[in-house]
N, CA and C of each residue as an Amber inpcrd file, in Angstrom:
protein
   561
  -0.8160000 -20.4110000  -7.0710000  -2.1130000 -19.8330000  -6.7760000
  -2.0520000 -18.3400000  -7.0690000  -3.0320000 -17.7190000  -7.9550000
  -3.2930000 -16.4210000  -8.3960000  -2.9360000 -15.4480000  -6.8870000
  -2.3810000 -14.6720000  -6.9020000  -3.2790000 -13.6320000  -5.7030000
  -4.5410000 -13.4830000  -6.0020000  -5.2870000 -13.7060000  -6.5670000
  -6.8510000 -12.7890000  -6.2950000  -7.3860000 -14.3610000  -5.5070000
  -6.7360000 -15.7760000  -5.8050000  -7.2880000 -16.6310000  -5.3170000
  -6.7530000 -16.4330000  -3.4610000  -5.4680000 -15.9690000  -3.4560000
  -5.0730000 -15.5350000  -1.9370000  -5.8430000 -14.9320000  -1.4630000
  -6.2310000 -13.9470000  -1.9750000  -7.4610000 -13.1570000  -1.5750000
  -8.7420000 -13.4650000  -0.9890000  -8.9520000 -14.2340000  -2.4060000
 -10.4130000 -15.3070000  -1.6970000 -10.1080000 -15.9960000  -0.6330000
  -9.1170000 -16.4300000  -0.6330000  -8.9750000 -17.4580000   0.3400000
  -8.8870000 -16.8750000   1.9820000  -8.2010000 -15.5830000   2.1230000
  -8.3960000 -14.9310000   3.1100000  -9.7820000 -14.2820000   3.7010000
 -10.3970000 -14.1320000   2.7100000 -11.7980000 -13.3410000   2.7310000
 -12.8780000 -14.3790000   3.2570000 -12.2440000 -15.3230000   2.6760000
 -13.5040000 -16.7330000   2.8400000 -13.2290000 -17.2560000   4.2810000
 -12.0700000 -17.4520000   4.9290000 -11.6740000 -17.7940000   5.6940000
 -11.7580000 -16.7550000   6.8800000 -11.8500000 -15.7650000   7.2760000
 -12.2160000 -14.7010000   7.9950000 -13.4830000 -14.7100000   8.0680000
 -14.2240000 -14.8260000   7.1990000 -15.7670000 -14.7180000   6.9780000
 -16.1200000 -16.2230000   7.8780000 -15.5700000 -17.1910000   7.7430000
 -15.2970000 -18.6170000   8.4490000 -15.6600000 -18.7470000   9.5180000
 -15.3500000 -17.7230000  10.5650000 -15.5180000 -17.6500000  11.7100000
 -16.2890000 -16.4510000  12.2520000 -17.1500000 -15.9610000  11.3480000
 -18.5500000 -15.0900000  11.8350000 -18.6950000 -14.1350000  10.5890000
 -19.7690000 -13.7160000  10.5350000 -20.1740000 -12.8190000   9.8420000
 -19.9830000 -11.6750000   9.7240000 -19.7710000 -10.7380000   8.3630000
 -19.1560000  -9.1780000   9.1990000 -19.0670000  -8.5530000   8.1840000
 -19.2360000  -6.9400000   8.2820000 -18.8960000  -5.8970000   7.3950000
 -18.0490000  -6.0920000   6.5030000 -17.4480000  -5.5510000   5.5770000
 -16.6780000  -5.1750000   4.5430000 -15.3580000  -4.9820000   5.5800000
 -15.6120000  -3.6550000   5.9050000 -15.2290000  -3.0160000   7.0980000
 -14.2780000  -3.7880000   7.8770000 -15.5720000  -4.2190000   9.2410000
 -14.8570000  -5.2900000   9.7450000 -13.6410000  -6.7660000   9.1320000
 -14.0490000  -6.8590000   8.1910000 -13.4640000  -7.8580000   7.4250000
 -12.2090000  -7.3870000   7.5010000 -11.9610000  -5.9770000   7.0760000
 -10.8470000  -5.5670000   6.5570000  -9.7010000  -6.2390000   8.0860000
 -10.8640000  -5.2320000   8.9620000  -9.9510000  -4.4770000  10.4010000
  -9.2490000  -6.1010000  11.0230000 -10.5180000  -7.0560000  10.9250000
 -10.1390000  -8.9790000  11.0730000  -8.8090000  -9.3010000  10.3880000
  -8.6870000  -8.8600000   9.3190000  -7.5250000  -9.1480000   8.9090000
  -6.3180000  -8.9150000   9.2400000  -6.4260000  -7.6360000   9.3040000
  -5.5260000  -6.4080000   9.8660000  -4.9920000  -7.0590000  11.4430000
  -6.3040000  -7.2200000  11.8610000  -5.6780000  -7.3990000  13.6090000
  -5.5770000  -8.6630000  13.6460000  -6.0240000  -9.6580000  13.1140000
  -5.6140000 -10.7240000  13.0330000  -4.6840000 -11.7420000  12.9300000
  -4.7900000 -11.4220000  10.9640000  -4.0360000 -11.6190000  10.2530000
  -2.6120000 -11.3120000  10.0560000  -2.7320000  -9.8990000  10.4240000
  -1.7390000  -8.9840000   9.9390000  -0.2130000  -9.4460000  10.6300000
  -0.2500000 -10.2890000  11.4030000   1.8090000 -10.7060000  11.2660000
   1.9500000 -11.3750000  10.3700000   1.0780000 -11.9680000   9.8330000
   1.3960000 -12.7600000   8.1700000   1.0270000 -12.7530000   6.9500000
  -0.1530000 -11.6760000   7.0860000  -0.5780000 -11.5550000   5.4970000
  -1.9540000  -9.9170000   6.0420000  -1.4290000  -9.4450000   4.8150000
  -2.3290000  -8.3210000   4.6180000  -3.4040000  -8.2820000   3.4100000
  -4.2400000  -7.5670000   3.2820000  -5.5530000  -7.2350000   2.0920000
  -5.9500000  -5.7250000   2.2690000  -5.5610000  -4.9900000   0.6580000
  -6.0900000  -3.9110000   1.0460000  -7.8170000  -3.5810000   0.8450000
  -8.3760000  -2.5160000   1.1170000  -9.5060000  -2.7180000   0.5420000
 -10.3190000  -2.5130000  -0.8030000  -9.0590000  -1.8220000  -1.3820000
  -8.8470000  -1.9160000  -2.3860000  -8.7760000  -3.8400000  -3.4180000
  -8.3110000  -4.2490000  -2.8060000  -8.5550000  -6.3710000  -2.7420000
  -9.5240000  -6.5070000  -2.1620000 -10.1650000  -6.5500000  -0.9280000
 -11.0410000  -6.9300000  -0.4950000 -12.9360000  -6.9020000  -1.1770000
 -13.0140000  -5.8620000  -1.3280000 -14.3050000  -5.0970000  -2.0310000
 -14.5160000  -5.7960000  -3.2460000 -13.6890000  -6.3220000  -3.9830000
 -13.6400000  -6.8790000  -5.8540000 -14.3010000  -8.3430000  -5.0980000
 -13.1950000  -8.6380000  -3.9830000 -13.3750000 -10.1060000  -3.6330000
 -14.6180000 -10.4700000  -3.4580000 -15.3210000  -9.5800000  -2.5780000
 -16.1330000  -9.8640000  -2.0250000 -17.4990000 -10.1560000  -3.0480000
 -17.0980000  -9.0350000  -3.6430000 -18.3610000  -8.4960000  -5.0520000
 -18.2090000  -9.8680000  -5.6700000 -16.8510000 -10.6870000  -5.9810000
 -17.0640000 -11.7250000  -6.9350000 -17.5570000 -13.0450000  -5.8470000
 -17.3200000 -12.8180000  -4.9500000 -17.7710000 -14.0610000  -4.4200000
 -19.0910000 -13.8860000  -3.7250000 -19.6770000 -13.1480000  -4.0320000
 -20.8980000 -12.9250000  -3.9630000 -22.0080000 -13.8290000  -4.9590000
 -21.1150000 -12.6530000  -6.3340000 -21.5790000 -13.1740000  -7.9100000
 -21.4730000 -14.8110000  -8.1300000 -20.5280000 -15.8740000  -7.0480000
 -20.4840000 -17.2690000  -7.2050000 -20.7770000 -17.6500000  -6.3620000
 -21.9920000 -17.1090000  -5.4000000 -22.4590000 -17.6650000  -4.5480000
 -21.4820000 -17.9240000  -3.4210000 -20.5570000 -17.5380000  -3.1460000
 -19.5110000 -18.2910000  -2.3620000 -20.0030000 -17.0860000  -1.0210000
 -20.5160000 -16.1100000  -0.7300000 -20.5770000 -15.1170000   0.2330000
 -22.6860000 -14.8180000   0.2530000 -22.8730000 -14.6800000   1.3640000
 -24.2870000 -14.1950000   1.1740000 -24.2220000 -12.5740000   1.9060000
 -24.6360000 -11.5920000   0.9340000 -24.7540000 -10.1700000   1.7790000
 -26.5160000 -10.1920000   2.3530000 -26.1960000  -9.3180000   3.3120000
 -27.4490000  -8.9590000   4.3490000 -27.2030000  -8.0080000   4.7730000
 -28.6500000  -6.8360000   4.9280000 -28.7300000  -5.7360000   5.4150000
 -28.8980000  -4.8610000   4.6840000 -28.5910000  -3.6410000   5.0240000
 -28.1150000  -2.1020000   3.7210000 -27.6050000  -2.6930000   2.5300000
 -28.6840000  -2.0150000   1.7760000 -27.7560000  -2.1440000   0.3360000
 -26.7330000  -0.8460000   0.6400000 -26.9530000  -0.3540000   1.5560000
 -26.1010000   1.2220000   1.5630000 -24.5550000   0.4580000   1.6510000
 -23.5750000   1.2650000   0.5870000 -22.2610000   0.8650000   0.8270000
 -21.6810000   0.6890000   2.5390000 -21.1340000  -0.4940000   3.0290000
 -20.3410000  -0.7230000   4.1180000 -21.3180000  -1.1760000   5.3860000
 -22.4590000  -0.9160000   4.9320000 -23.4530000  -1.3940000   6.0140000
 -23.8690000  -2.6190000   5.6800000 -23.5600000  -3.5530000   4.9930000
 -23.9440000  -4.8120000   4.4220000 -23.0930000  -5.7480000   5.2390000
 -23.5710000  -7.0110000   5.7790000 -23.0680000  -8.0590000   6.7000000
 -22.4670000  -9.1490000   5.6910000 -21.4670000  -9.7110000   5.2000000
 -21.3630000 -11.1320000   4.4370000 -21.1440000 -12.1170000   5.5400000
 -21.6970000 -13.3890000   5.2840000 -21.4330000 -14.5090000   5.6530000
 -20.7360000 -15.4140000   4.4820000 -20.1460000 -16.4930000   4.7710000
 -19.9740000 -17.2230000   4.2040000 -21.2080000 -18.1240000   3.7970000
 -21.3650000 -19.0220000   2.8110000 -22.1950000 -19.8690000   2.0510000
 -21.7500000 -21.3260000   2.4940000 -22.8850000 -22.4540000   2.3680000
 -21.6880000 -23.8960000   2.1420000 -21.1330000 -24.0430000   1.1120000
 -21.5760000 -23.2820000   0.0160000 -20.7340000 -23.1820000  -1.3930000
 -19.2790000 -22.8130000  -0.9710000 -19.3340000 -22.0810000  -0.2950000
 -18.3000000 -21.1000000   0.1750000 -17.2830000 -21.3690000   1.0740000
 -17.8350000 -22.7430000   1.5600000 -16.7380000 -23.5260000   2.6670000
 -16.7290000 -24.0850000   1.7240000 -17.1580000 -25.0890000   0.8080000
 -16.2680000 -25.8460000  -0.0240000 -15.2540000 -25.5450000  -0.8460000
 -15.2880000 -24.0550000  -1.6710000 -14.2400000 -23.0610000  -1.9920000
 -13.0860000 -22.8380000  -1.0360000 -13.2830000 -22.6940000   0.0250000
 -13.0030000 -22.3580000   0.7770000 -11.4300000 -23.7620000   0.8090000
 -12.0300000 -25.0450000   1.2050000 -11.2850000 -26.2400000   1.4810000
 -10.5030000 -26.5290000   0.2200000 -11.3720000 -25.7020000  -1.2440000
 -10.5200000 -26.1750000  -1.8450000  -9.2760000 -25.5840000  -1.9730000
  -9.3380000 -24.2160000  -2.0840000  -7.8130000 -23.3190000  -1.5900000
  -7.1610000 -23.2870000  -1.2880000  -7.7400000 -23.9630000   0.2720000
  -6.9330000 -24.1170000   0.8920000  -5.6590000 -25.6680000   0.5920000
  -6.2980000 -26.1190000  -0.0420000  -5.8370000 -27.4410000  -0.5070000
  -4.8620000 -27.1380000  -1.3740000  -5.0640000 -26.1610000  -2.3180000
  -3.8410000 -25.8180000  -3.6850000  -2.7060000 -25.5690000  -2.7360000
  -1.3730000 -25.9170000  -3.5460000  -0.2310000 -26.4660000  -3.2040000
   0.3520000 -24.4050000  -3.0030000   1.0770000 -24.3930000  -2.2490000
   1.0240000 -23.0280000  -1.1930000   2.8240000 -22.3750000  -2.6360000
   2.3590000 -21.1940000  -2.7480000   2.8490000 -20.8000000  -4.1830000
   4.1110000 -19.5990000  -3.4140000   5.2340000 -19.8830000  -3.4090000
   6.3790000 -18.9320000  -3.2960000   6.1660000 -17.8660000  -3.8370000
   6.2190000 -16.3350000  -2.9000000   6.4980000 -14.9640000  -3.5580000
   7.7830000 -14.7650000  -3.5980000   8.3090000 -13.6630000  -4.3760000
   9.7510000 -13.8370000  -4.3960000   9.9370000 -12.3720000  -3.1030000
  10.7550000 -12.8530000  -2.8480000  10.8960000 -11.9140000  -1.9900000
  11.5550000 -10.3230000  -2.0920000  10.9230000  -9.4820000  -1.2990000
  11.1660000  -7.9250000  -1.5300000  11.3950000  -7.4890000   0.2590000
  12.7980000  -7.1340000   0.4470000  13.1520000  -6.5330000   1.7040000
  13.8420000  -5.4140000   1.6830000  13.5550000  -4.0240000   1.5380000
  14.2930000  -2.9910000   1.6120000  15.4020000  -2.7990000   2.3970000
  15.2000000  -3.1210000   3.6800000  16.6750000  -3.5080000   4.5910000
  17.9100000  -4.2160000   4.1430000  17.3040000  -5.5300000   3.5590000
  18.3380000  -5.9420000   2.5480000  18.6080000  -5.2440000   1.4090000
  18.1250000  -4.7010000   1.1900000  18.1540000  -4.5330000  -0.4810000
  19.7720000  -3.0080000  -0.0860000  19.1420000  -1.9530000   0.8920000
  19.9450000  -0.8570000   1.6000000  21.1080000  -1.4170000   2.2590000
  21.3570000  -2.7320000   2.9960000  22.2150000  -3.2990000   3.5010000
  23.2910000  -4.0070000   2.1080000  22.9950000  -4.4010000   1.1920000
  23.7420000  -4.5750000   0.3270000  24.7120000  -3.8200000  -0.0730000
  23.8780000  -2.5680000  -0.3280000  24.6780000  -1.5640000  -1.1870000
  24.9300000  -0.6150000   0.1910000  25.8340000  -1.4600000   1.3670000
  25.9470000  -0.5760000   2.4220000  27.0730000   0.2970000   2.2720000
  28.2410000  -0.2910000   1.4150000  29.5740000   0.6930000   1.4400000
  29.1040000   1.9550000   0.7650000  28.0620000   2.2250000   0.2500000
  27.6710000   3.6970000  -0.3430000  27.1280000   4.1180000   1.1690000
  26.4130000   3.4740000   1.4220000  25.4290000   4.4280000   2.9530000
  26.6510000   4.4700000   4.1340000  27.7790000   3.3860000   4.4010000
  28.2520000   4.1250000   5.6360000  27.9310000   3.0500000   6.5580000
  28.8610000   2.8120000   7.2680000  28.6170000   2.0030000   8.3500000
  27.8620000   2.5280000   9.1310000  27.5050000   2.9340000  10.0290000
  26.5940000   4.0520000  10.7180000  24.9470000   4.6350000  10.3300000
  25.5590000   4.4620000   9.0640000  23.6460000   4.1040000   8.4790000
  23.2950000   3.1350000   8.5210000  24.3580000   2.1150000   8.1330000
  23.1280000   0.3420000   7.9720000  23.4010000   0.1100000   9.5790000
  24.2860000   0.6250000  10.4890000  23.6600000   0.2430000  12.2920000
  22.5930000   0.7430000  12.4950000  22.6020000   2.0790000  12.3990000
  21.0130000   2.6900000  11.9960000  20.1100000   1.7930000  12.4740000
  19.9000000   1.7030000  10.7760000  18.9880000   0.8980000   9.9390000
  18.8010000  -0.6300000  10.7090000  19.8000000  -1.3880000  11.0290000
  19.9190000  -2.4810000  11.6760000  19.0060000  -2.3690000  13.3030000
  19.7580000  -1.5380000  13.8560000  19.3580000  -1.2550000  15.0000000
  17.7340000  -1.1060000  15.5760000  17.5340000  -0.2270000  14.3850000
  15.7490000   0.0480000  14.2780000  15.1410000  -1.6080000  13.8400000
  15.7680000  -2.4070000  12.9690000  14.7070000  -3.7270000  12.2920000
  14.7350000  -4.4180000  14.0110000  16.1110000  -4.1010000  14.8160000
  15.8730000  -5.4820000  16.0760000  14.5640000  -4.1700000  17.1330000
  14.8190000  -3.0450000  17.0040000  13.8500000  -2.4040000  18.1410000
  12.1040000  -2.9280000  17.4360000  12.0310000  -2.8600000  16.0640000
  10.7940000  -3.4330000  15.7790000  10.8360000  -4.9300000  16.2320000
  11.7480000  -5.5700000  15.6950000  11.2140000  -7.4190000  16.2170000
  11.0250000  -7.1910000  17.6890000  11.4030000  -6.5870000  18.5770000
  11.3180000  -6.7600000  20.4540000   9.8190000  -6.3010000  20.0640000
   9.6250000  -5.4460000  18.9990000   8.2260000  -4.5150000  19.2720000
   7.1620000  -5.8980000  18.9730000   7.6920000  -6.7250000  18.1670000
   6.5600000  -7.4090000  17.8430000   6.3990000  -8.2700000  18.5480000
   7.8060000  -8.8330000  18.9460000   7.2310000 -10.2070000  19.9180000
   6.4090000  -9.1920000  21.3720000   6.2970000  -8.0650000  21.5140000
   5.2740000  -7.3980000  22.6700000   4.2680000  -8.0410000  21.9780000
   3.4720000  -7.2470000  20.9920000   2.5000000  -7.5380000  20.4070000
   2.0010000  -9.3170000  20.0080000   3.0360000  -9.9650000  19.5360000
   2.5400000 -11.2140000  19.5910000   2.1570000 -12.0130000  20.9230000
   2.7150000 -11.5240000  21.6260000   2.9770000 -12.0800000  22.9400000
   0.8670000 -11.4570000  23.7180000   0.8030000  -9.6480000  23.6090000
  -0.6630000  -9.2940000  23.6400000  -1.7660000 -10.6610000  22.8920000
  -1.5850000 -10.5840000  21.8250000  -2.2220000 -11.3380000  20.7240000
  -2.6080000 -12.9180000  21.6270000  -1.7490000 -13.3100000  21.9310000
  -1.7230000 -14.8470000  22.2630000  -2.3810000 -14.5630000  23.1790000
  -2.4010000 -13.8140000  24.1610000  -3.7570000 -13.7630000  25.8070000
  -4.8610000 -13.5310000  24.7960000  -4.7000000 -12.2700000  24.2830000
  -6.4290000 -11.8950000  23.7360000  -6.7630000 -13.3610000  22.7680000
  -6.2730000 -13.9240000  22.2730000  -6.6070000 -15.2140000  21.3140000
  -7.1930000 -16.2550000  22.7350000  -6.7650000 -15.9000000  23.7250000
  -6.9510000 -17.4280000  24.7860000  -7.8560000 -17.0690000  25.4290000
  -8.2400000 -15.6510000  25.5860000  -9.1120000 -14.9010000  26.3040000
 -10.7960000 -14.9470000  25.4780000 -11.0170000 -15.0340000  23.8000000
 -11.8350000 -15.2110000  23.7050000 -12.5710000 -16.6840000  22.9080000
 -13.2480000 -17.3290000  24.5170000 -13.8690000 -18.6000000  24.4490000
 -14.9370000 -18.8060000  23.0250000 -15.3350000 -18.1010000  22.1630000
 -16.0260000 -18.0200000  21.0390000 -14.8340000 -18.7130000  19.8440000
 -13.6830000 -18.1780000  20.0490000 -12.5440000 -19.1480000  18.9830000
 -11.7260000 -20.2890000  19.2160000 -12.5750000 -20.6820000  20.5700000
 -11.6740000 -22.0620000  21.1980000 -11.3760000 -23.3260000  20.4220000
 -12.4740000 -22.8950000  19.3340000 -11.7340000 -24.4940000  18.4110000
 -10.7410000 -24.0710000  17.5250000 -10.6200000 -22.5920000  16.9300000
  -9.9030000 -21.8130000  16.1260000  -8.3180000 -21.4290000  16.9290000
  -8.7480000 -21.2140000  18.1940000  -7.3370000 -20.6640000  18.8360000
  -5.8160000 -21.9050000  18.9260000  -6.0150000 -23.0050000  18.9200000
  -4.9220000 -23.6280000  18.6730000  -3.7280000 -23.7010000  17.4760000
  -4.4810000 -23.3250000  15.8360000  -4.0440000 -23.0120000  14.9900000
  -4.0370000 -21.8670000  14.7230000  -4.8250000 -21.0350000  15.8300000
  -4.2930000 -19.3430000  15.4110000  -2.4050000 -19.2020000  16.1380000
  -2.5310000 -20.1280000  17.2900000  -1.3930000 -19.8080000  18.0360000
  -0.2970000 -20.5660000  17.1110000  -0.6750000 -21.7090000  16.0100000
   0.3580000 -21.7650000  15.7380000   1.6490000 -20.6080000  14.6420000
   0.1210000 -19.6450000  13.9890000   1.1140000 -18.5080000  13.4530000
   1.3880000 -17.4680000  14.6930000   0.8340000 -17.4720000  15.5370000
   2.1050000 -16.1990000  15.9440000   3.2250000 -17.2180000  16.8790000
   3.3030000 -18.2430000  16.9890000   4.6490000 -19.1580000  17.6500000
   5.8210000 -19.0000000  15.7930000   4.7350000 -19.2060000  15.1270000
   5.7160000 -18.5300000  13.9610000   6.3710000 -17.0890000  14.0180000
   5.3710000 -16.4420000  14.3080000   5.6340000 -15.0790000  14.4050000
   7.2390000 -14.2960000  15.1890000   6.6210000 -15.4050000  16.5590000
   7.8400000 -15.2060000  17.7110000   8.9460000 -15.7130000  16.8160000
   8.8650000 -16.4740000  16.0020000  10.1020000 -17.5690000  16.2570000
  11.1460000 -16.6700000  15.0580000  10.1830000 -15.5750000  14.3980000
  10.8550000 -15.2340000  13.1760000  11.1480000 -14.0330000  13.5690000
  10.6020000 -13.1060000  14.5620000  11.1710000 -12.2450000  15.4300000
  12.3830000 -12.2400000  16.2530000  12.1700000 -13.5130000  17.0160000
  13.8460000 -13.6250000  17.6420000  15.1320000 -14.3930000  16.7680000
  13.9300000 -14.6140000  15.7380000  15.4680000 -14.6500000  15.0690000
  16.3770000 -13.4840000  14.0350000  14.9550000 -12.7690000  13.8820000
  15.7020000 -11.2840000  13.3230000  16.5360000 -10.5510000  14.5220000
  16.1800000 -10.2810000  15.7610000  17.1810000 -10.0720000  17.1100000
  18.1120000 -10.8520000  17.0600000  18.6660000 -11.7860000  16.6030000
  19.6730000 -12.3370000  16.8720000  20.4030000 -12.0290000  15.6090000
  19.8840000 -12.1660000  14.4650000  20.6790000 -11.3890000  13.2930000
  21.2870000 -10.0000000  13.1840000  19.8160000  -9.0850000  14.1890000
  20.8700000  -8.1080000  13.8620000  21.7650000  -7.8530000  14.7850000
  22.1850000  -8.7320000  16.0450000  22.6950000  -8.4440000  16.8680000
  23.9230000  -8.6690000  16.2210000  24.2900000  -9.9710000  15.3490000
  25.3190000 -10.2930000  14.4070000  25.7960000  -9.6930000  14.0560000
  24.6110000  -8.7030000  13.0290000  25.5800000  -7.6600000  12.4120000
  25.9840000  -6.5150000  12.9920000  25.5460000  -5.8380000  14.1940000
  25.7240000  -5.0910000  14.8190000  27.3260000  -5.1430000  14.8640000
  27.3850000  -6.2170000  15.4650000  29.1890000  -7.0380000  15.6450000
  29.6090000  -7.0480000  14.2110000  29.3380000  -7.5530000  13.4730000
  29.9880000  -7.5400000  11.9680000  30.4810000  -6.3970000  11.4130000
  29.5420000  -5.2330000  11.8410000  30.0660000  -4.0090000  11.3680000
  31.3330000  -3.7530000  12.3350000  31.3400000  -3.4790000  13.7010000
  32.3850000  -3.0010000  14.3800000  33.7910000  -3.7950000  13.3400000
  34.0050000  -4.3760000  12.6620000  34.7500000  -5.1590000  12.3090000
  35.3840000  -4.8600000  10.7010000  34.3400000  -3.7050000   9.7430000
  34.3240000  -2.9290000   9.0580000  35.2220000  -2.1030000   8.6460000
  36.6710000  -2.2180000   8.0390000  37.3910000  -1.0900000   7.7800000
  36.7600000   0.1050000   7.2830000  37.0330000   1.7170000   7.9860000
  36.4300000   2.7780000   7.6070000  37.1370000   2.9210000   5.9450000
  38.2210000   2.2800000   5.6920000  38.8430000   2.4840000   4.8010000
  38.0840000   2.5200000   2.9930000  37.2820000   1.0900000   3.6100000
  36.6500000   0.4910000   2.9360000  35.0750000   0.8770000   2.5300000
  35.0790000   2.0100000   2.8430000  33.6440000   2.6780000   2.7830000
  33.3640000   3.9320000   1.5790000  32.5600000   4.1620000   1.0020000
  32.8040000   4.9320000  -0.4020000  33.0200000   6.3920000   0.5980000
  33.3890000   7.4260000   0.2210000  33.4470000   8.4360000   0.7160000
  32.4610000   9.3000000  -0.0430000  31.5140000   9.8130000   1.4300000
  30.4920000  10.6180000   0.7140000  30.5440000  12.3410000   0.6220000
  31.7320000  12.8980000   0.8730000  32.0380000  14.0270000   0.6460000
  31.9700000  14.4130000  -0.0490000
């Protein structure tokens, strides 16, 4: 699946469950979305414009930029199902932590604990936040048919959080274990 079809598919699907700004769209995503997938608005705005142009979105209100409401269309739920239907397309993956943890005998044991140390203080940070997320998701009765499969991504969320805490706790230990010998010298 294209990204610009990811795109749609996020846009259409946000739009799914109420009507809303550009704007808002974005911020839905953002607070939503955002432990598993992002859109900048820079993506969003093209999206919208084309799924407008295929009927798949209806605008209302201001023609004034950002004051315009989209809804979704029934054109637009059927787009919508079909997307969702295409067979789910592997990105390759890009992790700077790894990528810095590789080439750790140049940085120093002491940098990739660092570095390590900070990825487990963010995962505790997130399972806070996922953990917020899941009340405010149960808290509003307007997504009660939506909130069962919202909870199943952040139970993803948690599950990929404590398991980065437990990795880096690994390596935390892996390093103590590190000959200094064995480290490039950066003098």
């Amino acid at each position: 699946m294209a990204r610009s079809s990811q795109t749609d598919m996020a846009v259409l699907g946000a739009l799914s469950t109420e009507p809303m700004t550009g704007y808002a769209l974005r911020e839905a995503i953002r607070d939503v979305l955002g432990h598993f997938w992002s859109e900048s608005f820079g993506q969003i705005y093209p999206a919208l414009a084309e799924l407008e142009r295929n009927g798949f979105v209806r605008r209302s209100g201001s023609a004034k930029a950002g004051s315009s409401t989209f809804a979704i269309t029934p054109s637009g739920t059927r787009r919508l199902r079909e997307l969702l239907a295409q067979p789910i397309q592997a990105v390759p993956a890009r992790n700077g932590l790894l990528l810095r943890l590789f080439f750790g005998r140049t940085l120093g044991v002491e940098v990739c604990r660092a570095l390590i140390a900070e990825a487990e203080a963010e995962a505790q940070q997130r399972l806070l936040q996922f953990d917020e997320l899941a009340v405010q998701i149960a808290g509003e009765p307007q997504y009660a048919d939506d909130a069962p499969f919202w909870q199943l991504t952040i139970s993803a969320g948690r599950h990929s959080a404590h398991a980065a805490i437990a990795w880096a706790q690994e390596c935390l230990a892996a390093l103590d274990d590190i000959d200094p010998s064995r480290q490039e010298n950066t003098a």
